[in-house]
Structures are given as C-alpha cells and as structure tokens.
Biopython code that builds the backbone (N, CA, C, O; Angstrom):
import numpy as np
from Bio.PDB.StructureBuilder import StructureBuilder

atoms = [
    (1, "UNK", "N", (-28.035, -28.686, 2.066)),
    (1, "UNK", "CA", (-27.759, -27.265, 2.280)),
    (1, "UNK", "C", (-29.011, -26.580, 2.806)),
    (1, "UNK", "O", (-29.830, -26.213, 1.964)),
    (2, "UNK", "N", (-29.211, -26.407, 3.837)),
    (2, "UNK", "CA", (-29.948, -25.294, 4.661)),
    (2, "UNK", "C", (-29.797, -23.902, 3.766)),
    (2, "UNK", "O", (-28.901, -23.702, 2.946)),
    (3, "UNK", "N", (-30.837, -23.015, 4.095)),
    (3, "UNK", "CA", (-31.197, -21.542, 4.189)),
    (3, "UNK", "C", (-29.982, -20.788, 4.168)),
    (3, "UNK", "O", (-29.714, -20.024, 3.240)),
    (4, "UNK", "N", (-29.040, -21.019, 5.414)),
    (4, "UNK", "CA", (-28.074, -20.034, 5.499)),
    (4, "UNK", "C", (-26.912, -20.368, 4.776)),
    (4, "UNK", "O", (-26.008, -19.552, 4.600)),
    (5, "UNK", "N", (-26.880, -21.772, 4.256)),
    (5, "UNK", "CA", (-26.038, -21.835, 3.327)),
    (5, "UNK", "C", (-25.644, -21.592, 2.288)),
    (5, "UNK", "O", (-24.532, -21.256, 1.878)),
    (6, "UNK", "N", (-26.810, -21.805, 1.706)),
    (6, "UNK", "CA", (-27.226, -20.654, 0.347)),
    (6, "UNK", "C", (-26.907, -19.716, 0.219)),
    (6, "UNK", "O", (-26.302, -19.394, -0.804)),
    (7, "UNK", "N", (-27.226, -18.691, 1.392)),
    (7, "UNK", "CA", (-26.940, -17.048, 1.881)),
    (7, "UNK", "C", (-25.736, -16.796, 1.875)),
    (7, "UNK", "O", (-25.377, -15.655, 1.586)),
    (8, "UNK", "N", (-24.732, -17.860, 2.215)),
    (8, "UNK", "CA", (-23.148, -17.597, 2.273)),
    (8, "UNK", "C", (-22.994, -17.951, 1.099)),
    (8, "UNK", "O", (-22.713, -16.990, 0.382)),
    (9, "UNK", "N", (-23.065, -19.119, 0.455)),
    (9, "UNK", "CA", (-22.527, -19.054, -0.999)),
    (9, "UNK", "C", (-22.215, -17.794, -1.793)),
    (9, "UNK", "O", (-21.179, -17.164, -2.004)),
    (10, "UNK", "N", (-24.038, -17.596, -2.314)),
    (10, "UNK", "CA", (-24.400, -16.041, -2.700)),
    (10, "UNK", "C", (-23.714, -14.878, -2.593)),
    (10, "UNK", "O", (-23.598, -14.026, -3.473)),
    (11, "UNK", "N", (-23.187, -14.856, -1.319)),
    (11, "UNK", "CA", (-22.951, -13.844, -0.311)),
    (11, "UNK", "C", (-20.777, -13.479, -1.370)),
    (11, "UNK", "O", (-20.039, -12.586, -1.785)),
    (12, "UNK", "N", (-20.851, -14.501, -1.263)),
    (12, "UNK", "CA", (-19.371, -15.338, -1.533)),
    (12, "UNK", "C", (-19.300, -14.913, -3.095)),
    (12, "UNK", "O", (-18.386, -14.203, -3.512)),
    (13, "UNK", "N", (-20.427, -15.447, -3.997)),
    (13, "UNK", "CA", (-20.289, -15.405, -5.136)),
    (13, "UNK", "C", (-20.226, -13.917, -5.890)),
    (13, "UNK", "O", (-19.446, -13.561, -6.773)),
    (14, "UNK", "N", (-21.170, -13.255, -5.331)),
    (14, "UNK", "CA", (-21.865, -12.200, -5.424)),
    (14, "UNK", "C", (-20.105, -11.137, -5.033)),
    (14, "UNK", "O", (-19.542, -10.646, -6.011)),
    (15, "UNK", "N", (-19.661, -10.991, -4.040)),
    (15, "UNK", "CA", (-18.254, -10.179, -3.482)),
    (15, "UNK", "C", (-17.602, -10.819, -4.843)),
    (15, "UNK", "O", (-17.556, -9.911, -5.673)),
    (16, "UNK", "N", (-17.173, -11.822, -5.291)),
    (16, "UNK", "CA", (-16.328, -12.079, -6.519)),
    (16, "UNK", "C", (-16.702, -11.713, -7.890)),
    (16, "UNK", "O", (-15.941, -11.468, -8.826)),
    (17, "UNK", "N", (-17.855, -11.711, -7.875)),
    (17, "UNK", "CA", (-18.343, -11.062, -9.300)),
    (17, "UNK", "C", (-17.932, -9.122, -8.868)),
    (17, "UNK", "O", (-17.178, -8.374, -9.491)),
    (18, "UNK", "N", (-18.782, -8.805, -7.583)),
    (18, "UNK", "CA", (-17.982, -6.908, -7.511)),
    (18, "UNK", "C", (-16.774, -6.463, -7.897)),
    (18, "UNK", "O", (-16.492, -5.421, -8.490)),
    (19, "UNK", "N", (-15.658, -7.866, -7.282)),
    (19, "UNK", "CA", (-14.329, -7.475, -7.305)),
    (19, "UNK", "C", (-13.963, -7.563, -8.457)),
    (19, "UNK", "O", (-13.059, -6.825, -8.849)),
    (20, "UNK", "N", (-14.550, -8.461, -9.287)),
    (20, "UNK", "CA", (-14.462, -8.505, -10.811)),
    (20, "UNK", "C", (-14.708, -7.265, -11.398)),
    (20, "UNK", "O", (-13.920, -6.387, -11.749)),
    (21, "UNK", "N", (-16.068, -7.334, -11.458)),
    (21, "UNK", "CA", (-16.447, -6.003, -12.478)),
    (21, "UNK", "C", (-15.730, -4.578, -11.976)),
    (21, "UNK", "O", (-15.574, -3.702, -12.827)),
    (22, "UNK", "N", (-15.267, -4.324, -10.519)),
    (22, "UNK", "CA", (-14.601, -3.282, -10.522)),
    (22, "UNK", "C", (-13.049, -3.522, -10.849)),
    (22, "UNK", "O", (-12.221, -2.611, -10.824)),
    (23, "UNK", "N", (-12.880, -4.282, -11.025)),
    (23, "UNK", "CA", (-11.511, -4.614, -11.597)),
    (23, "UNK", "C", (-11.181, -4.312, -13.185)),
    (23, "UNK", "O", (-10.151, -4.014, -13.790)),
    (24, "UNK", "N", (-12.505, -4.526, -13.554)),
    (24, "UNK", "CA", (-12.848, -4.870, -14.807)),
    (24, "UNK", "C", (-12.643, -2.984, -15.168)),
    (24, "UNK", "O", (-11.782, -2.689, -15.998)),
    (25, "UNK", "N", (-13.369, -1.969, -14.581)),
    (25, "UNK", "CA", (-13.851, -1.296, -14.601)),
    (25, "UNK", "C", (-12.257, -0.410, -14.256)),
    (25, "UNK", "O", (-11.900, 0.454, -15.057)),
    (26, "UNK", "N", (-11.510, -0.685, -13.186)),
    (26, "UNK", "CA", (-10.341, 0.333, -13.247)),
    (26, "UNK", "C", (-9.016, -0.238, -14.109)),
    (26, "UNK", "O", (-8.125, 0.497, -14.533)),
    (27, "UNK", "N", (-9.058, -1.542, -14.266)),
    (27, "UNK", "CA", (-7.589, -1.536, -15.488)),
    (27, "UNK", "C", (-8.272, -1.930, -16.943)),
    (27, "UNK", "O", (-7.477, -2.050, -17.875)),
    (28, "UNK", "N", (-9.518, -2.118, -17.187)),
    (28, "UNK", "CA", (-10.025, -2.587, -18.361)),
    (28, "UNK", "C", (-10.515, -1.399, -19.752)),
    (28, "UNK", "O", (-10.151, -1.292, -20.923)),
    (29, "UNK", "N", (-11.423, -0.714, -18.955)),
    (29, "UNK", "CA", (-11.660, 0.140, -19.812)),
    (29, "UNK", "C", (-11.508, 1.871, -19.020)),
    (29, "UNK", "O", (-12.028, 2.378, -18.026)),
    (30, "UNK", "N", (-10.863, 2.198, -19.703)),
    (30, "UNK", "CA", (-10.607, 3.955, -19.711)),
    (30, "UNK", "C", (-11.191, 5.165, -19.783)),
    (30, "UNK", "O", (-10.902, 6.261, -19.302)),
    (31, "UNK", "N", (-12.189, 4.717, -20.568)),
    (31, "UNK", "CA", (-13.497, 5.969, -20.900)),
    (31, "UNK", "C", (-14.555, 5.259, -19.580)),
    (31, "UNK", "O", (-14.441, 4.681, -18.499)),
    (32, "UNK", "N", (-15.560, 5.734, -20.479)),
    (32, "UNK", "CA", (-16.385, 6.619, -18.967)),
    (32, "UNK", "C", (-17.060, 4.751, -18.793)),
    (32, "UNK", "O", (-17.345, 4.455, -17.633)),
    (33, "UNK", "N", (-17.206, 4.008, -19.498)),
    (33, "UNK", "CA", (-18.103, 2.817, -19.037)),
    (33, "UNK", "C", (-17.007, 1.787, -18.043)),
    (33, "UNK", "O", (-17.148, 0.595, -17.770)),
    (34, "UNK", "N", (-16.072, 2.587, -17.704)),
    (34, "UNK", "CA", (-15.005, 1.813, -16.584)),
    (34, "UNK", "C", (-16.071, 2.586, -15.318)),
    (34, "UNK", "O", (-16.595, 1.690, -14.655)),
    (35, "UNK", "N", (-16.283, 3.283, -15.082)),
    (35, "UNK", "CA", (-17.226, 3.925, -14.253)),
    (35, "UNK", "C", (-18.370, 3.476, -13.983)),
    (35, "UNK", "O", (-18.763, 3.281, -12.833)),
    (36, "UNK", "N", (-19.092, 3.242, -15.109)),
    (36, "UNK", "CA", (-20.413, 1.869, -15.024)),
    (36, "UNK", "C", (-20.090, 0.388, -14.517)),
    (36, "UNK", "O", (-20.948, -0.336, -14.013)),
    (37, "UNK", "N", (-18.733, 0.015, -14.711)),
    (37, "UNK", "CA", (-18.311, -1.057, -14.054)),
    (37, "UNK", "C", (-18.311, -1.161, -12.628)),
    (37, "UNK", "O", (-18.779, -1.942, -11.799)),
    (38, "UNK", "N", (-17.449, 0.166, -12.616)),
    (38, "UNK", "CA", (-17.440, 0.240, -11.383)),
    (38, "UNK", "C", (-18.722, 0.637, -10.196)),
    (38, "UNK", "O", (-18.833, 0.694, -8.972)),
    (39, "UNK", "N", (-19.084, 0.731, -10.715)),
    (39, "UNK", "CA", (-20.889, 1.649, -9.637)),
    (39, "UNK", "C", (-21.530, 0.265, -9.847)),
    (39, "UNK", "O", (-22.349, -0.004, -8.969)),
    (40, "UNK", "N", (-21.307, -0.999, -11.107)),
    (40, "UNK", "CA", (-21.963, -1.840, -10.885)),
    (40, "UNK", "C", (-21.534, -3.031, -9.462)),
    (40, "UNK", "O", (-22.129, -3.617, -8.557)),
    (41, "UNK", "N", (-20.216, -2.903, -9.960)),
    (41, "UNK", "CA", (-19.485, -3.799, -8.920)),
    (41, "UNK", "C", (-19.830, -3.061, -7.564)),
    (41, "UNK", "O", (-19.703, -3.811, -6.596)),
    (42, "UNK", "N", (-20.151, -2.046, -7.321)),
    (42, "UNK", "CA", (-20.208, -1.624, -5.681)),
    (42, "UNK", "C", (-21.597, -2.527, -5.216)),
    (42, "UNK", "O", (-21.877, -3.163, -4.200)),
    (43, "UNK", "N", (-22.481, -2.175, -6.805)),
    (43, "UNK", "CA", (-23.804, -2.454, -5.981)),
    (43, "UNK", "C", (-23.901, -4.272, -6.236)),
    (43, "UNK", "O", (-24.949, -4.917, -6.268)),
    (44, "UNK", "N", (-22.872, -4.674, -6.354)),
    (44, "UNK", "CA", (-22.652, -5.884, -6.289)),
    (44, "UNK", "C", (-22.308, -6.233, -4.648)),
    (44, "UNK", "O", (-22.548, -7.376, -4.258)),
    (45, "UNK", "N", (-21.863, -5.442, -3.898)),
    (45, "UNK", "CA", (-21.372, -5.692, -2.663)),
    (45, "UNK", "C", (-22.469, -4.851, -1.786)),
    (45, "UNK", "O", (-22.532, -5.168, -0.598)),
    (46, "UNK", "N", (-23.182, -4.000, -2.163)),
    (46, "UNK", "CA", (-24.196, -4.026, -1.178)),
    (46, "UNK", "C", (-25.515, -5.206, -1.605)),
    (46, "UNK", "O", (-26.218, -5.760, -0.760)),
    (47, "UNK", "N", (-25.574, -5.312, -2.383)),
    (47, "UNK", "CA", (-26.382, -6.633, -2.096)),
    (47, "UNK", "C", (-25.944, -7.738, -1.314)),
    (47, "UNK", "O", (-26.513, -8.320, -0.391)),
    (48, "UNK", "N", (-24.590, -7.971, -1.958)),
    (48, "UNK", "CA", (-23.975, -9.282, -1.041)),
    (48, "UNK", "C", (-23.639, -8.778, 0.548)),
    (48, "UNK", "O", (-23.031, -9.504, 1.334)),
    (49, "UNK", "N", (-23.994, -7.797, 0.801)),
    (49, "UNK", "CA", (-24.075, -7.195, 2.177)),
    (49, "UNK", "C", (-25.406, -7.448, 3.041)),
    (49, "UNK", "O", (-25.526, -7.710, 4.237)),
    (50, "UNK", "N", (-26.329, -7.286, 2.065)),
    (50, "UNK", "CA", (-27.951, -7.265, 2.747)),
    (50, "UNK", "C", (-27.817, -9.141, 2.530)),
    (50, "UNK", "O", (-28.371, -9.599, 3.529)),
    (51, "UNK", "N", (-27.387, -10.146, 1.774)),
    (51, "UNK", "CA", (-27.526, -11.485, 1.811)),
    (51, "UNK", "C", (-26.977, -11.726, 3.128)),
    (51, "UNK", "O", (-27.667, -12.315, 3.960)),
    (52, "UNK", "N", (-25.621, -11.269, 3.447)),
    (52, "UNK", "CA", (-24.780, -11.566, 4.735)),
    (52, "UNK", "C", (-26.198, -11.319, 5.984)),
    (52, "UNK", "O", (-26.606, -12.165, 6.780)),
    (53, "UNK", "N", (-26.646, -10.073, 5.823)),
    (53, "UNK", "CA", (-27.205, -9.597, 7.094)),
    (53, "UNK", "C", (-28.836, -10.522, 7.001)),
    (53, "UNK", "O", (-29.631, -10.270, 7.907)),
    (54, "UNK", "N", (-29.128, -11.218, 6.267)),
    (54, "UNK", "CA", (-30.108, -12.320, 6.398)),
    (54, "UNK", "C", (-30.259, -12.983, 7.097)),
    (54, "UNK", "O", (-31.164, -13.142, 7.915)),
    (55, "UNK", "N", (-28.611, -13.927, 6.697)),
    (55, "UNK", "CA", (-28.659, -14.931, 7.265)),
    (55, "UNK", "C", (-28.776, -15.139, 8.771)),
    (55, "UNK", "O", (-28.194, -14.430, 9.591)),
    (56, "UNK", "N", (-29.607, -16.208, 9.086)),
    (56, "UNK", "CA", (-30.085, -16.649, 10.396)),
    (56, "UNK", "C", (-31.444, -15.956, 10.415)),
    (56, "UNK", "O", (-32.071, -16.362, 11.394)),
    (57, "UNK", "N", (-32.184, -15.006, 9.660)),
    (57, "UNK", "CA", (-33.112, -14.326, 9.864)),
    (57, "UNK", "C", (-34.249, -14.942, 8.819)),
    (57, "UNK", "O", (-35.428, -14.640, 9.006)),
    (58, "UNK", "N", (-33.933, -15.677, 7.883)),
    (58, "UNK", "CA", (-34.721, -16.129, 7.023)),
    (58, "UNK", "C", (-35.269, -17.456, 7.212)),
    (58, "UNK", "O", (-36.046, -17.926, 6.382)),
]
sb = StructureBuilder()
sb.init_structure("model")
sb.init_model(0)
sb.init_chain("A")
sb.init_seg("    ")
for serial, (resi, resn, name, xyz) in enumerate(atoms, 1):
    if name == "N":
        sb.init_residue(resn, " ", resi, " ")
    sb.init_atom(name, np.array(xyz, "f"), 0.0, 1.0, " ", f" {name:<3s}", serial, name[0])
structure = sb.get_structure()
C-alpha cells in the first residue's frame, strides 16, 4: 500500500464513522448532546475532505 492508499482508506473510514455519529446524533439521542454528535460527525467529514484533497500531493 502506497501513500495514496492509505489516504483513501482513511478518507473511507473516517465518512463512515461521520455518518455514524450523525446518525447517532439525530435518531439516538434527543437532548442537546444529539447536537454534539452531530457537529462531531460533520467535522468528521471535513477532515476526511482535507485527506481526499492530499492525496497525490503527499
């Protein structure tokens, strides 16, 4: 596995854990820490955004 492969994995893993925790975050819990789920899961997908825009650059 090369550099950019890694980067896609990551990239891959990272979008499934967001979709999780905001999932987690709108049918799981009701009060306000469904909201912390959710703001976590976003910044779960801008990271896995800046991994995408790496690759080939690293």
């Amino acid at each position: 596995m090369n550099k950019n492969t890694v980067l896609a994995w990551a990239t891959f893993i990272m979008i499934l854990v967001g979709i999780g925790l905001i999932a987690l975050g709108a049918f799981r819990y009701d009060d306000v820490a469904g909201y912390g789920f959710a703001a976590v899961g976003i910044g779960f997908f801008a990271i896995a955004w800046v991994f995408n825009a790496l690759k080939g650059r690293v």
